[in-house]
SEVO-147337 format. One record per residue (C-alpha): residue in one letter; x, y, z. Coordinates in steps of 0.02 Angstrom, whole numbers, always signed. Example, Ala and Ser with C-alpha at 12.3 -4.5 7.8 and 13.67 -1.06 7.14 Angstrom:
REM residues 2
rest,xx,yy,zz
A,+615,-225,+390
S,+684,-53,+357
This chain:
REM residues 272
rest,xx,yy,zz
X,-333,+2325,-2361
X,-156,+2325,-2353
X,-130,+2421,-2213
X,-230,+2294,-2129
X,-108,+2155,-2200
X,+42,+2243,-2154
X,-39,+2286,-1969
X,-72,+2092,-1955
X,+112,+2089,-2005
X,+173,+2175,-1844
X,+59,+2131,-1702
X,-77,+1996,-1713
X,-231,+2121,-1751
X,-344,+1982,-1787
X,-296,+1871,-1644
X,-316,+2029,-1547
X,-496,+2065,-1583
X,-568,+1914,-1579
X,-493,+1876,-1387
X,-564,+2053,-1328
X,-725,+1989,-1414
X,-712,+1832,-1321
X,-689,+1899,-1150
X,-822,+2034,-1183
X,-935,+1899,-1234
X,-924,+1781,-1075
X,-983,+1961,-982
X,-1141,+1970,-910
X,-1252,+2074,-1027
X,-1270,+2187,-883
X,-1102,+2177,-853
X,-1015,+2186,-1019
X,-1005,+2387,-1026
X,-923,+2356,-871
X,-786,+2226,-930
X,-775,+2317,-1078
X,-702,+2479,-1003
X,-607,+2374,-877
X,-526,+2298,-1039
X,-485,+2461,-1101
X,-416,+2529,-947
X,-287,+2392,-942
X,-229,+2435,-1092
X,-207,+2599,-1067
X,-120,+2548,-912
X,-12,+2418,-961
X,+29,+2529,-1142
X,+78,+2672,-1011
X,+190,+2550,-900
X,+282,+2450,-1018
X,+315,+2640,-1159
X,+379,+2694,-1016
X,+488,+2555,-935
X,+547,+2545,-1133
X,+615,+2714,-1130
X,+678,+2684,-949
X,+763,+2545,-1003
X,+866,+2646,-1168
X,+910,+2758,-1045
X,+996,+2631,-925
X,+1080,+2551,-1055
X,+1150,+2706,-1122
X,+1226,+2742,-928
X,+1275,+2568,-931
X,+1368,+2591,-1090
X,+1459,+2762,-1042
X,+1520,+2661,-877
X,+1595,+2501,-1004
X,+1672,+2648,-1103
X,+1752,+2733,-935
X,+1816,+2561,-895
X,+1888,+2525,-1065
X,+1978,+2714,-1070
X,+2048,+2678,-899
X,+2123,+2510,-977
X,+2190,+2610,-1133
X,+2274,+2759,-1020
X,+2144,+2902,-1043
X,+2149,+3024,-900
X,+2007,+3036,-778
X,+1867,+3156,-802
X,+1921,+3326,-725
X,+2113,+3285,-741
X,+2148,+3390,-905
X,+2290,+3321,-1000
X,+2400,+3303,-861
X,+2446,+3114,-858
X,+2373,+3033,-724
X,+2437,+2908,-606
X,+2351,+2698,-586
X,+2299,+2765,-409
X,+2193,+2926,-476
X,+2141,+2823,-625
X,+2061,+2680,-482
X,+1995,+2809,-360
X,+1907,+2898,-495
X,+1838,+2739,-581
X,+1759,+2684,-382
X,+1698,+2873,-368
X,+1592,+2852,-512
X,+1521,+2668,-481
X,+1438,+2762,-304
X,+1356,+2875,-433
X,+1308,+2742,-533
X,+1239,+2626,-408
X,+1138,+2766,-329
X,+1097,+2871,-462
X,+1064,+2741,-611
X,+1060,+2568,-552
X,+922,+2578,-386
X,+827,+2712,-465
X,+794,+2589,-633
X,+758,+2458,-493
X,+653,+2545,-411
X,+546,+2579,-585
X,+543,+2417,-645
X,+475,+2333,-470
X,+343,+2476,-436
X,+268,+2467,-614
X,+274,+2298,-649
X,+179,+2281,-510
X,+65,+2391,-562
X,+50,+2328,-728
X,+29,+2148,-648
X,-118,+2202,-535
X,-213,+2274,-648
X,-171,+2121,-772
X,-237,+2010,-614
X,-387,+2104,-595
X,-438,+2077,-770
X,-397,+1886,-775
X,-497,+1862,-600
X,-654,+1946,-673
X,-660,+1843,-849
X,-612,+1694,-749
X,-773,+1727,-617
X,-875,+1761,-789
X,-833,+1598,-870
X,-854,+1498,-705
X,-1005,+1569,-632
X,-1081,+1697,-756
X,-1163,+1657,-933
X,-1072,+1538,-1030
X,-1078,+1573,-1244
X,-1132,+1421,-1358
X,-1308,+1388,-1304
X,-1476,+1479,-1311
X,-1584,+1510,-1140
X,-1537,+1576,-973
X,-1391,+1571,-881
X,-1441,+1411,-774
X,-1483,+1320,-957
X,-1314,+1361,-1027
X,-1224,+1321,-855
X,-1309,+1145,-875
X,-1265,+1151,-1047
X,-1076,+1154,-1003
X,-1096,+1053,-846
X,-1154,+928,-967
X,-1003,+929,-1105
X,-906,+770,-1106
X,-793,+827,-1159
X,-743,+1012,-1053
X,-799,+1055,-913
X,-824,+1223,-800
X,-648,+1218,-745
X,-564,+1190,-933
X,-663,+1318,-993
X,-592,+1445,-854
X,-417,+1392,-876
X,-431,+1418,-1089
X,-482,+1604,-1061
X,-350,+1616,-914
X,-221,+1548,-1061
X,-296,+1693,-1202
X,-303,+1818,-1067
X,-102,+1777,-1025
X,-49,+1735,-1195
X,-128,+1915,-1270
X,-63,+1981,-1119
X,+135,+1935,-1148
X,+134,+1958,-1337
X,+49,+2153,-1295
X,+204,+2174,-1156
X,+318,+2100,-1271
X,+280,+2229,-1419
X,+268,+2376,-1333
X,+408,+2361,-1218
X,+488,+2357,-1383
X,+418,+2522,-1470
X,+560,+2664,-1378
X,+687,+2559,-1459
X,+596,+2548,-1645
X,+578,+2728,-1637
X,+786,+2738,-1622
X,+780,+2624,-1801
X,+764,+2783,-1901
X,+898,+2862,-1851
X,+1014,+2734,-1834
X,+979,+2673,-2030
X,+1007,+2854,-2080
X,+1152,+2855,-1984
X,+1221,+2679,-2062
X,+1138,+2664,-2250
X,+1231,+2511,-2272
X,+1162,+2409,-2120
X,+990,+2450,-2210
X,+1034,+2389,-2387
X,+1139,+2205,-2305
X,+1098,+2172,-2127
X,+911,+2243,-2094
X,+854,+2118,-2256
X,+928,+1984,-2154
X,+864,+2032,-2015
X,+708,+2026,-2074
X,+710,+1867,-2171
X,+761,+1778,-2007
X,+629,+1851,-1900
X,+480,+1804,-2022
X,+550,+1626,-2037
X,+571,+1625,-1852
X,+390,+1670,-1833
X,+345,+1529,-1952
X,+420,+1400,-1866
X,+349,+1451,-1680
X,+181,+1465,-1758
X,+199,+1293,-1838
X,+254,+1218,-1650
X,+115,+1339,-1568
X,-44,+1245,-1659
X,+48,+1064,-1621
X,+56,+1105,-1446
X,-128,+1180,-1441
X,-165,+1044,-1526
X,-83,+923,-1424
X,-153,+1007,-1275
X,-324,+1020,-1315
X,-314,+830,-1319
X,-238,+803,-1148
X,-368,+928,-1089
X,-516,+825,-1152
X,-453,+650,-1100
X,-426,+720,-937
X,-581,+790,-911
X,-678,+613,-989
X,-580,+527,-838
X,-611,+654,-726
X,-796,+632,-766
X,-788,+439,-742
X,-692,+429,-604
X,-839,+531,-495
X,-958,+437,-586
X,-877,+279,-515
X,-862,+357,-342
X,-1037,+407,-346
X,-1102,+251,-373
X,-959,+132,-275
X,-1108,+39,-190
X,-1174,-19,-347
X,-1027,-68,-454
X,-989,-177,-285
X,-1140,-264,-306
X,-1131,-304,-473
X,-968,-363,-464
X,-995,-489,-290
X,-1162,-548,-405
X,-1050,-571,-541
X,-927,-667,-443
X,-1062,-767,-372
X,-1133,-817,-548
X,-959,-845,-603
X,-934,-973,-453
């Protein structure tokens, strides 16, 4: 329906599903609960971490932005804070100005610091931990496509021509990171698309001539990057499988050295 259009609209839904489908279905069938609710739990993880670094980071810019405004009132002749209207003198203004970058370096600036290192290394372990386990699935669990056990359909792919094992592995660590940036991305995002209401109330104008604009850009931006994306998938898809087809004949070549020597000194010796 439409609000399944217009969620497609903001955030990949479909794209979405069918990679969490995907990684759930390389699972063991014992294991798939399992990867399942370790799927969900990053989620919930990295939705926490990044919300949260998103409203961190509104509130460091609006610090930031009272310290530029400080700087800018010093420059224009406004007293310091706590001076009154009594003029003030180029030496209070300075010593006030430095007194206030000490609070702002130790109450604003290493505190946000501090945030953004410990939970985006949270957010990248447990990001890790789900790209090891669907990368251990695809290389030595069941592999989709082909009916039988899980030796048949490891033959199966150990067969392909075309991919092997380790392309495989390195196309679900690609979805896993791809899914995984475009998620940070958005939510990261969401504190500061909450502040759009307000701001449009606050400015009716920018709503009726620049957010149209805005908006205009943005879809044909998206256009144009999903245009390049399928060339380069497509493009890369290619290099994959030529690489692997040499890959494949170069240790066929190695594995039988002795024999192409052979037939090329009885070769030479029928030529001669």
């Amino acid at each position: 329906g439409w609000a399944g259009r217009a969620a497609d609209g903001v955030l990949p839904v479909t794209e979405f599903r069918r990679a969490y489908n995907l990684l759930v279905a390389f699972a063991d069938a014992d294991g798939a609960a399992s990867s399942a609710w370790m799927l969900r739990v990053w989620f919930v993880t990295m939705f926490n971490v990044q919300v949260g670094l998103g409203f961190v980071g509104i509130w460091y810019l609006t610090e930031s932005q009272l310290r530029t405004n400080k700087l800018i009132g010093l420059a224009d002749g406004d007293p310091p804070e706590g001076a009154g209207d009594a003029p003030a003198t180029s030496h209070e203004k300075n010593t006030a100005f430095r007194r206030n970058a000490v609070r702002y370096i130790l109450l604003v600036a290493i505190p946000y610091i501090i945030q953004r290192i410990v939970m985006e290394n949270v957010n990248f372990v447990a990001f890790r931990l789900v790209q090891a386990r669907a990368h251990d699935a695809v290389r030595f669990g069941n592999f989709a496509g082909s009916a039988g056990t899980s030796m048949d359909r490891l033959v199966a792919v150990a067969e392909d021509a075309a991919h092997g094992p380790d392309a495989y592995a390195d196309s679900m660590d690609s979805v896993l990171f791809e899914v995984a940036s475009l998620l940070e991305q958005k939510l990261f995002s969401l504190p500061k698309l909450l502040l759009l209401p307000g701001l449009l109330r606050a400015h009716p104008r920018l709503a009726a001539v620049v957010l149209p604009a805005v908006l205009l850009a943005d879809a044909a931006q998206s256009k144009v990057a999903a245009a390049l994306t399928r060339v380069i998938e497509t493009t890369s898809s290619e290099i994959t499988r030529l690489t692997t087809v040499r890959t494949r004949a170069e240790e066929h070549d190695l594995r039988h050295a002795d024999a192409l020597r052979r037939s090329a000194g009885g070769a030479r010796h029928a030529a001669e």
